[in-house]
C-alpha positions in Angstrom: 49.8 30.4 -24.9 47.3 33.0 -24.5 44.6 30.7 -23.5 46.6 28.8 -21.4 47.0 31.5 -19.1 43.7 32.6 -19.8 42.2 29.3 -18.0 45.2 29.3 -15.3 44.1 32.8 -13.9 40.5 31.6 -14.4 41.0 28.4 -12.3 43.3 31.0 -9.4 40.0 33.4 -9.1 38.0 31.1 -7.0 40.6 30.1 -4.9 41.9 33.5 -4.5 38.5 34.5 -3.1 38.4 31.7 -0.9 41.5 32.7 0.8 40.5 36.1 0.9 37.3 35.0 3.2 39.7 32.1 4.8 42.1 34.9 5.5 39.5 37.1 7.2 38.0 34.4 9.6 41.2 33.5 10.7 41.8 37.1 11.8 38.1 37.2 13.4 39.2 33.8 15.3 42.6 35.4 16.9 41.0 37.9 17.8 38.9 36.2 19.8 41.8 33.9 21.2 42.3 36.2 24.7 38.4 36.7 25.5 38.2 33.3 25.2 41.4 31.8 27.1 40.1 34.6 29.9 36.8 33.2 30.1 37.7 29.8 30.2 40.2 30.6 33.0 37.5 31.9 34.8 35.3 29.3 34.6 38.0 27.3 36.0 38.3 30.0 38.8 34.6 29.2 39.7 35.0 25.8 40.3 35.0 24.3 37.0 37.0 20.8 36.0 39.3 20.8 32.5 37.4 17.7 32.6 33.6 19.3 32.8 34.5 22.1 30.5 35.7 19.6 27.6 31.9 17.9 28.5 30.3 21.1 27.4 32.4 21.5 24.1 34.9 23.8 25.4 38.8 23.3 24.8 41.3 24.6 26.9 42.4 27.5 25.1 45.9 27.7 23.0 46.7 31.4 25.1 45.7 31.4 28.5 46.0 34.7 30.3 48.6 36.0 32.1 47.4 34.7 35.4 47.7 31.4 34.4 50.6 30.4 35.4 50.4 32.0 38.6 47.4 29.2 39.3 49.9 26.7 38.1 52.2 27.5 40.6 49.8 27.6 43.4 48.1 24.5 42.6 51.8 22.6 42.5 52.3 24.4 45.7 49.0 22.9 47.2 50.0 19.7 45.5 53.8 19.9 47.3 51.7 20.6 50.5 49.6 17.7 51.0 52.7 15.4 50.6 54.5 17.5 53.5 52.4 18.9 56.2 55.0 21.8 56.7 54.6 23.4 53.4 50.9 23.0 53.5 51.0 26.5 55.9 53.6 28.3 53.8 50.5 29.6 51.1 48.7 31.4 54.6 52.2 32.7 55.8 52.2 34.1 51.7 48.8 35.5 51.9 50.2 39.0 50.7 48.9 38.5 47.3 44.9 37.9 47.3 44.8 36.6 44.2 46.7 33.2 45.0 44.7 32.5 48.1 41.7 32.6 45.6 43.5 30.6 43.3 44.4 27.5 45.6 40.7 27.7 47.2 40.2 27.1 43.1 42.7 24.6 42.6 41.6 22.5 46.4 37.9 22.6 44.7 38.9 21.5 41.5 40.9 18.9 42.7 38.3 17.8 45.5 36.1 17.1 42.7 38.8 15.4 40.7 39.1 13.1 43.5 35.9 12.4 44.0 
């Protein structure tokens, strides 16, 4: 019985250190999860496509950052607009918050380029 045990903890003391050094790249790889999803968005921001990121090797990250969605918004906004000419001027009546009118000039170059 002895050596039975013997050669079961034997056989565990590989895999436990291989889940010890699994464990630890895993934590390395969260942590890099927001730097990441933050410079993806902002390579978005400047005009990149999901489309020409993916090209390079880059996947749209898993957590994007907070700002996200507010981009989302706008660009279904710009994309409500050019079906109605009315709500195409609601964004400039809106213009309170900088950081949307940045975002739709993202989302009309980004989707100029989509069309193109």
């Amino acid at each position: 019985m002895r050596t039975l045990q013997e050669r079961r903890e034997a056989a565990a003391g590989p895999l436990v250190e291989v889940l010890a050094k699994r464990s630890s790249l895993l934590e390395q790889l969260a942590a890099l999860d927001e730097p990441y999803g933050k410079a993806y968005a902002d390579a978005e921001a400047a005009g990149w496509t999901q489309e020409e990121l993916t090209k390079l090797g880059a996947e749209e990250p898993a957590k994007r950052p907070r700002g996200r969605s507010k981009r989302s918004r706008s660009s279904t906004r710009k994309a409500n607009g050019q079906s109605s000419g009315a709500t195409a001027e609601a964004p400039s009546s809106t213009g309170t918050i900088p950081a949307q009118e940045g975002a739709t000039t993202a989302s009309t170059t980004a989707g100029n380029t989509a069309s193109s």
